[in-house]
N, CA and C of each residue as an Amber inpcrd file, in Angstrom:
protein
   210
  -0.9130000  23.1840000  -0.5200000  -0.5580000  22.2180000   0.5000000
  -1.8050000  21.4630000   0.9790000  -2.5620000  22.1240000   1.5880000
  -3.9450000  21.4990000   1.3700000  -4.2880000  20.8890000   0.3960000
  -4.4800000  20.6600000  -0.6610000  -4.9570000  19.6880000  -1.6840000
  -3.7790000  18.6630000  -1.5550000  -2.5140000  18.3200000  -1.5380000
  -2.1360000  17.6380000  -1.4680000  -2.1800000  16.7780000  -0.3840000
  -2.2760000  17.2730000   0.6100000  -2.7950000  16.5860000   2.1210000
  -4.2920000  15.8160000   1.9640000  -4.9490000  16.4880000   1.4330000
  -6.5700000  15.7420000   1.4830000  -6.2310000  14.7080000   0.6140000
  -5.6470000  14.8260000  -1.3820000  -4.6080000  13.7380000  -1.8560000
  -4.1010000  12.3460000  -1.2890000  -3.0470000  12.7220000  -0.3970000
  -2.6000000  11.7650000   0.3570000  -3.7140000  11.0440000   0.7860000
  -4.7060000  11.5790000   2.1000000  -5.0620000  10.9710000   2.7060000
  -6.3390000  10.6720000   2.6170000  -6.5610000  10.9560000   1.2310000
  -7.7200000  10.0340000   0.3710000  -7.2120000   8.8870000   0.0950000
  -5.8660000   9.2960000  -0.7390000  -5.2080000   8.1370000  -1.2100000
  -4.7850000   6.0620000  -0.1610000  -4.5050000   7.1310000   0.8690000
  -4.3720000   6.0700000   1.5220000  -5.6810000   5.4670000   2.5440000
  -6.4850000   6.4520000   2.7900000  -7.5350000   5.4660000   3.0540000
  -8.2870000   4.4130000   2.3310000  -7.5380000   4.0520000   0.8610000
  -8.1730000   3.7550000  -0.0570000  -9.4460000   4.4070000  -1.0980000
  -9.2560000   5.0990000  -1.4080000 -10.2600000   6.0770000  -1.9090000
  -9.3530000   5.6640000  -3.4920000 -10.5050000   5.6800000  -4.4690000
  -9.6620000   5.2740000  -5.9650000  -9.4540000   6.5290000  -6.0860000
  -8.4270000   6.2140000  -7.3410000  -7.2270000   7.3700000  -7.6110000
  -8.4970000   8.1870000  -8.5520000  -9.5970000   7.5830000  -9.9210000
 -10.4410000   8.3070000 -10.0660000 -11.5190000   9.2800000  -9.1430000
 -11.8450000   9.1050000  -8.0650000 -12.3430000   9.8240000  -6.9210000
 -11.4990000  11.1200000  -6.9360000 -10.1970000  11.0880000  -6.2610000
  -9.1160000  11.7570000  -5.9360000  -9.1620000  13.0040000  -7.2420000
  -8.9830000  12.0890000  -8.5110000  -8.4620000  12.7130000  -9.5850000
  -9.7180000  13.8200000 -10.0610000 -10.6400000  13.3430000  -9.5270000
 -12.2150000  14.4490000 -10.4460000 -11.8990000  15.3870000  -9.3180000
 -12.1220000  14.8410000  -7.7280000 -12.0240000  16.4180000  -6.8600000
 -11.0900000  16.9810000  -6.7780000  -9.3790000  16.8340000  -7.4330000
  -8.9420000  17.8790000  -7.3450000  -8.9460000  18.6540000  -9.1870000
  -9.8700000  18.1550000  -9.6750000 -10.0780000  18.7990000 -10.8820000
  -8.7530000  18.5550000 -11.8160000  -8.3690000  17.0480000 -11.8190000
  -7.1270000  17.0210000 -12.8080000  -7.6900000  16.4130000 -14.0710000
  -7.1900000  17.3760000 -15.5150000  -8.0130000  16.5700000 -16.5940000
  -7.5470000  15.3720000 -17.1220000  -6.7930000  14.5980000 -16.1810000
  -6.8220000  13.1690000 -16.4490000  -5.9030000  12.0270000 -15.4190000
  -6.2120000  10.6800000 -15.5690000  -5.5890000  10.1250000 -14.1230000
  -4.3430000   9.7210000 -13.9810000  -3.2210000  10.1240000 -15.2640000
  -2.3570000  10.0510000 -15.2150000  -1.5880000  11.5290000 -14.4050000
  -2.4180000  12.5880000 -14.6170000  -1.7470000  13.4180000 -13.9620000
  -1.6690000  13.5100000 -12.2700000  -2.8140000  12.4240000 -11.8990000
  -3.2650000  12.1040000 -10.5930000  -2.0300000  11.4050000 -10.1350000
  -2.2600000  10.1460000 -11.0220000  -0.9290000   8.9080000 -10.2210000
   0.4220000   9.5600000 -10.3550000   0.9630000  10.7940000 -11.2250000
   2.2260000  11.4050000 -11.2230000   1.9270000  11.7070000  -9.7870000
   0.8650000  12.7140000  -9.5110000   0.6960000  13.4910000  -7.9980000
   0.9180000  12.2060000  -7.0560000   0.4380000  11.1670000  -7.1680000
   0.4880000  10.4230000  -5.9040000   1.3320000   9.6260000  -6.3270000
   2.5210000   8.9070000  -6.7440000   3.4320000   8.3110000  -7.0040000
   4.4440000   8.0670000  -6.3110000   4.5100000   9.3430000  -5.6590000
   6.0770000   9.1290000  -4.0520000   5.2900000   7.9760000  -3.2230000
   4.1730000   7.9630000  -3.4740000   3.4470000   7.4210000  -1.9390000
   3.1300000   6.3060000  -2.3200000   2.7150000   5.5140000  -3.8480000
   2.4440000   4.0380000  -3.6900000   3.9510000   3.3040000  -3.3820000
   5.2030000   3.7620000  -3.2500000   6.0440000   2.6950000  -3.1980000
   6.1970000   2.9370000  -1.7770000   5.1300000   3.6790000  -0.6950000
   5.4040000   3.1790000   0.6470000   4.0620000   1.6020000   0.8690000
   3.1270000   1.9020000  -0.2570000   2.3610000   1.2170000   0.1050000
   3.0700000  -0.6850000  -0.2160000   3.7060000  -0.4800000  -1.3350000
   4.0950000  -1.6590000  -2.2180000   5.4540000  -2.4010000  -0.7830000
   6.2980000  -1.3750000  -0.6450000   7.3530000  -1.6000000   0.7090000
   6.5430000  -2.2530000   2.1730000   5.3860000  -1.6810000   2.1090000
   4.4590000  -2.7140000   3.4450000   4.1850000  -3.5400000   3.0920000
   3.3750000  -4.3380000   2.0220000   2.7440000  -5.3570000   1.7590000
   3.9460000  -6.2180000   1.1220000   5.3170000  -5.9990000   1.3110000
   6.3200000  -6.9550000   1.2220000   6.4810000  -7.3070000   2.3050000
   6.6900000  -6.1250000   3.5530000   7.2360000  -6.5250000   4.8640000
   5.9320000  -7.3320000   5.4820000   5.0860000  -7.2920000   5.1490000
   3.8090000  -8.4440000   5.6040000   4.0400000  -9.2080000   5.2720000
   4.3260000 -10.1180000   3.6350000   4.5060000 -11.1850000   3.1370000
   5.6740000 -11.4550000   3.7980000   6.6760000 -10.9750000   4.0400000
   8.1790000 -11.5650000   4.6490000   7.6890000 -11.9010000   5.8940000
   7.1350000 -11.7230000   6.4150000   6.9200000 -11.4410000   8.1170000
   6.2140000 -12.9640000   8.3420000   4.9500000 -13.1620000   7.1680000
   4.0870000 -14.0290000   7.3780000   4.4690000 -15.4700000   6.5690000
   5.8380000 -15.0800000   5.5700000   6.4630000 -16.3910000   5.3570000
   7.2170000 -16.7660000   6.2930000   7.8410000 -16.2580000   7.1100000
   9.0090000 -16.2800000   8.4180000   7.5880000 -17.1910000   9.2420000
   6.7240000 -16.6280000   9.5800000   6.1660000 -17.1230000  11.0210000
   5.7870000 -18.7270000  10.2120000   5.6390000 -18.8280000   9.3080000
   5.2500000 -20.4310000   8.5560000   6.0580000 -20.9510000   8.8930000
   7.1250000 -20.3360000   8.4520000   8.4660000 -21.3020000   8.0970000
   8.4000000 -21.9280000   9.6060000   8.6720000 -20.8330000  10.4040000
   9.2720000 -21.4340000  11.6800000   7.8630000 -22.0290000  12.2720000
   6.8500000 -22.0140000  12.3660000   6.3510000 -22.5610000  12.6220000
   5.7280000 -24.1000000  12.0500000   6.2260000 -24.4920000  10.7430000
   6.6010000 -25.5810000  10.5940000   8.0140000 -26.8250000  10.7450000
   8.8010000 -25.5360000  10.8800000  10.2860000 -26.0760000  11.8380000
   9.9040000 -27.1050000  13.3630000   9.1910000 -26.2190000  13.5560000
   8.4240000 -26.2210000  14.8950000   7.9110000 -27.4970000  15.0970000
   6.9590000 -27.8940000  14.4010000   6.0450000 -28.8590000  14.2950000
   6.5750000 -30.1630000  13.4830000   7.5090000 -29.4240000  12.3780000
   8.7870000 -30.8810000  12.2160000   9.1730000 -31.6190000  13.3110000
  10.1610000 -30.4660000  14.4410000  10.6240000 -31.0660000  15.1810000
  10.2430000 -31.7490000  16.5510000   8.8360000 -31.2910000  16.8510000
   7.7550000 -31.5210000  17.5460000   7.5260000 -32.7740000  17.2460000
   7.6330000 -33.3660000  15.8710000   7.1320000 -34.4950000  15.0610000
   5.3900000 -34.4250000  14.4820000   5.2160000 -33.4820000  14.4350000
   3.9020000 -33.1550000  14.4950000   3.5220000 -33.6320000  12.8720000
């Protein structure tokens, strides 16, 4: 449980998956990204809800400035 916890939260502080993969002694980085794999599709699910978030505030904020006449 411990190694998977330090894992994680290497993983997500950004720490490369080679880093990760030598200290927990895996002989290669595919067996790493199997280990961390539940967890990039939380990362991939945020950096959509950012892009949605930050096309929304454009949009409307060129609605905005349409109708402003700007």
């Amino acid at each position: 449980m411990a190694r998977h916890t330090w894992a994680t939260l290497a993983f997500h502080s950004g720490q490369p998956v080679g880093i990760i993969s030598q200290a927990l002694g895996h002989s290669s980085l595919r067996v790493t990204e199997t280990y961390l794999k539940p967890f990039g599709n939380e990362l991939v699910d945020k950096a959509n809800r950012q892009l949605i978030a930050s096309v929304r505030k454009c949009k409307w904020k060129n609605e905005t400035e349409y109708r402003a006449g700007l």
